[in-house]
N, C-alpha and C positions, 0 to 999 in steps of 0.2 A: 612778204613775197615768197611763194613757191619755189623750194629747189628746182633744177629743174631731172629729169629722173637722169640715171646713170646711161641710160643709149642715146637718150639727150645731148648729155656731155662727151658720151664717148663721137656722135657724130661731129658734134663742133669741133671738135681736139681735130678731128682727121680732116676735116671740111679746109679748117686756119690751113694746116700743113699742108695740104694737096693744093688752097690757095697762093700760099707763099710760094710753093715749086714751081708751079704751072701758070700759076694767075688764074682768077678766075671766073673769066670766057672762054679758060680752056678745058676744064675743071666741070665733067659732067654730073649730075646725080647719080646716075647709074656707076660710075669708075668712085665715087664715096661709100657708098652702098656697097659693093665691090672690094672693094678697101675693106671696111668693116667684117664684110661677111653676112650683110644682111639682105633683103630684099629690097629694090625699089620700093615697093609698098609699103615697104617698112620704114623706110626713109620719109616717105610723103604723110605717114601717118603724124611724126615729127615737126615737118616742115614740109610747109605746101608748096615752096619754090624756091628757086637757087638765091633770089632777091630775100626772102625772108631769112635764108640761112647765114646771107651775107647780113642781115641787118641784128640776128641773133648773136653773130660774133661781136660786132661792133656795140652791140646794148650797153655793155657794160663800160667801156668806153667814155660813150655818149652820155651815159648817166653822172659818172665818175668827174666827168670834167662837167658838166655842168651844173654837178654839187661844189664842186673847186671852187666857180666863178661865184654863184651865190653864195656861197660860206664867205666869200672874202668882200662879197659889195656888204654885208652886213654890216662886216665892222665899223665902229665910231671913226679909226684914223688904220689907213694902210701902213706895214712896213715894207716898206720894198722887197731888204732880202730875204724876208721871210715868205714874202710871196713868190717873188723867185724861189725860192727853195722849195716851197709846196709845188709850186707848177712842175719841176724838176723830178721832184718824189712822184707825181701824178704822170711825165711823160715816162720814164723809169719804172712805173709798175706797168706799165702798155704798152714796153715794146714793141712785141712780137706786131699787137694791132697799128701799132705804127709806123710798122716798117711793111705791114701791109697797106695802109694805107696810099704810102707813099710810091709800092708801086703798082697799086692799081687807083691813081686818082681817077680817069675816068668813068670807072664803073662804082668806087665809093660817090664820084661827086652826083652824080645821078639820086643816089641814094639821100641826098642833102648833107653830107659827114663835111666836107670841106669847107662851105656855106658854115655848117659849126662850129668849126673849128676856127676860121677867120672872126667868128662874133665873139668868141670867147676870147680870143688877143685884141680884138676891141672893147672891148668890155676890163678888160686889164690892163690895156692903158688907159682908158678912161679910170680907174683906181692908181695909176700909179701918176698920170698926171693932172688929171680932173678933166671933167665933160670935154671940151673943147681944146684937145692941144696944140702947139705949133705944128704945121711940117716936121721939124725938126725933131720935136718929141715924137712925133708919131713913128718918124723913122726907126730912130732909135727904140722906140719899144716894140715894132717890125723883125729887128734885125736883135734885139735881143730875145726876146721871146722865141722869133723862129730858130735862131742859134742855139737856144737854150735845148730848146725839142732835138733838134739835129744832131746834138750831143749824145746823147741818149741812144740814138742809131750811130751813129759813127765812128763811136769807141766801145765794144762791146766789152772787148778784153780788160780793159780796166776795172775795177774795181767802185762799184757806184760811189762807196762814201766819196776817194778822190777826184772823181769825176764830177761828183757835187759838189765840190768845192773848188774846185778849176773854173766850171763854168759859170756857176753860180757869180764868182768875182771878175769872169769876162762879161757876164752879162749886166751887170754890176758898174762895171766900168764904161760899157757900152751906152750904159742910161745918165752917165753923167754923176753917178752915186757910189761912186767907189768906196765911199766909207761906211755908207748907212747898213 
């Protein structure tokens, strides 16, 4: 896969940021473009629409976790906290896009990001308790899996390793598996 060029990257850098501040519906082409110091044209040469820009941020994301889930249906036998831990490491390298995510769900769910992100926490509890789980499992791996990610946005200040190992053994215990 093609780098992609350096005004490439330098637009995404500023795109994320100017989305995080503003959101972005609020978040013109022309005020990025602006931002940079480039031309609209120059912008559109890049990226043909605010949708595409929003979906180039998010690629990496989207790829990333849906290498996570297939790397782990692969395996012969799940470990739990291993997968936990991988999920953990995987929401932790994607903050920034997950804390965009989370406040712009309407114009990511549009895009299909939430839809994904809901199959891949089914898709992981289906590995952590097989095809068909109870309610009860299902919950339980609802509320650890999405605690798990939350984590990740809502202790920035910490320091990851602790934080992976905090939650990891709350989510852990959340699944009925505190020991494994």
């Amino acid at each position: 896969m093609p780098r992609p060029s350096e005004t490439k990257q330098r637009i995404l850098a500023t795109a994320r940021e100017l989305f995080a501040r503003k959101g972005v519906p609020k978040t013109s082409l022309q005020e990025i473009a602006d931002q940079l110091g480039i031309t609209k044209p120059a912008l559109y040469y890049h990226f043909s629409s605010r949708e595409e820009l929003v979906r180039s941020i998010m690629q990496p994301l989207i790829d990333d976790g849906d290498a996570f889930v297939a790397e782990h249906e692969k395996l012969e036998s799940v470990r739990p906290r291993e997968l936990l831990e991988g999920y953990f490491d995987f929401n932790i390298r994607h903050r920034a896009d997950i804390m965009l995510v989370l406040t712009e769900l309407t114009t990511l769910s549009e895009l299909g990001l939430v839809d994904r992100v809901l199959t891949w926490r089914e898709r992981l509890t289906a590995l952590l308790y097989g095809p068909d789980p109870s309610l009860a499992d299902a919950t339980r791996a609802v509320i650890a899996l999405g605690g798990l990610q939350d984590c990740t946005v809502q202790f920035p200040h910490v320091p990851a390793e602790e934080l992976r190992e905090a939650a990891v053994n709350a989510a852990m215990a959340t699944l009925g598996m505190a020991g494994g």
